[in-house]
N, C-alpha and C positions, 0 to 999 in steps of 0.2 A: 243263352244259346251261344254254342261257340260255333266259326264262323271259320273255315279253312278254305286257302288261298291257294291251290297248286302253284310253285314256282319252280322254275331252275335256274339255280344260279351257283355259282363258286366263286366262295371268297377267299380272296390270293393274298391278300395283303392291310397290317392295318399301319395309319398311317399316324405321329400322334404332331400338336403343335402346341404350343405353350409360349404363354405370355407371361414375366413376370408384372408384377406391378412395384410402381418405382417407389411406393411405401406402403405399408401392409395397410389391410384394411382388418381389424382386429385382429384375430388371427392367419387370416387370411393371408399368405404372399405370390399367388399365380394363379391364373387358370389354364385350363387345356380342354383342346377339343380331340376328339379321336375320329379318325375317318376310317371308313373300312370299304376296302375297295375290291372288285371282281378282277376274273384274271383278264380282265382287256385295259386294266388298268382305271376304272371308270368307279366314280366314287356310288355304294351302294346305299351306303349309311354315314351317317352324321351324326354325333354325339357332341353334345353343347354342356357346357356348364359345371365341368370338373375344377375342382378347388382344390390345391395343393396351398396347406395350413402346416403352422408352426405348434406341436404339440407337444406337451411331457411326456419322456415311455421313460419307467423307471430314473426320477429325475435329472432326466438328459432332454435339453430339445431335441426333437427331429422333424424332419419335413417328413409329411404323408400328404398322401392323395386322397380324397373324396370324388365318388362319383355323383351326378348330378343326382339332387336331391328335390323335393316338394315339402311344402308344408302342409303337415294331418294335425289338427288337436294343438296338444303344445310340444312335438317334436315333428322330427323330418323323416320322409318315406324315399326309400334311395329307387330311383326313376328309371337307371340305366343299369342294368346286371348281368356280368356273364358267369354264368355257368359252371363253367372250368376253372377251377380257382388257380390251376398252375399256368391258364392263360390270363387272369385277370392280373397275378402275382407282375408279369412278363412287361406288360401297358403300363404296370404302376412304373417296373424301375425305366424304363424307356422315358415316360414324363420327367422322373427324377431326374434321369441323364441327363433331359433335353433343360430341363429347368437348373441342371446346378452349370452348364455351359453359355446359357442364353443371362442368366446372373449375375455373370463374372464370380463363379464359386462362394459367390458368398455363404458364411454356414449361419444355422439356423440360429444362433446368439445372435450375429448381427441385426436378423430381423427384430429381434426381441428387442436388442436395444435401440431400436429405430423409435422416436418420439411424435412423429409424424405421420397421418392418417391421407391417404388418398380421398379424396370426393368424389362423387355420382357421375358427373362430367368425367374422370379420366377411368372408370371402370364401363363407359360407356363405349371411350375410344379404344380399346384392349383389342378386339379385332375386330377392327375396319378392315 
């Protein structure tokens, strides 16, 4: 049974934040939360749990964004989705901005050649 909610509301603004982490955790080097907010400035939505990861595209690193994901079976089900892919496209490079500024530019070799793994303890402290 599906189950509708009359609202009204207008979303004015999204907002994103991004933390690097000070050594990668596998692939892994940031996360980001995205906020999305109405026009009185007032947070609507919260999204947790995006991973900006060091990948291969045609072999070259680059940094990409994941949106927050779950675990099904033996792979992962992406949890957070918009629609609009030329607004989803928008969020990614906004993260990237904010992630190659909050970095100190570092490019995505450095991460690679980083030999040190972050612990559970400082991916804990990420955003306090």
């Amino acid at each position: 049974m599906i189950m509708k909610i009359p609202i009204s509301i207008h979303l004015e603004k999204i907002v994103v934040k991004v933390a690097p982490t000070t050594r990668p955790i596998k692939d892994i080097v940031g996360f980001a939360e995205i906020e999305i907010e109405d026009n009185q400035g007032k947070v609507a939505f919260k999204v947790r749990g995006c991973t900006i990861k060091v990948k291969s595209f045609r072999n070259s690193p680059t940094f990409t964004v994941n949106a927050p994901a779950y675990k099904s079976g033996f792979g992962y089900k992406t949890s957070f989705i918009i629609e609009n892919v030329t607004l989803w496209h928008e969020v990614e490079k906004t993260i990237l901005r904010e992630f190659h500024e909050k970095n100190g530019g570092l490019s995505p070799e450095d991460y690679l050649n980083s030999e040190e793994e972050v612990n559970s303890d400082e991916i804990a402290k990420i955003f306090v």
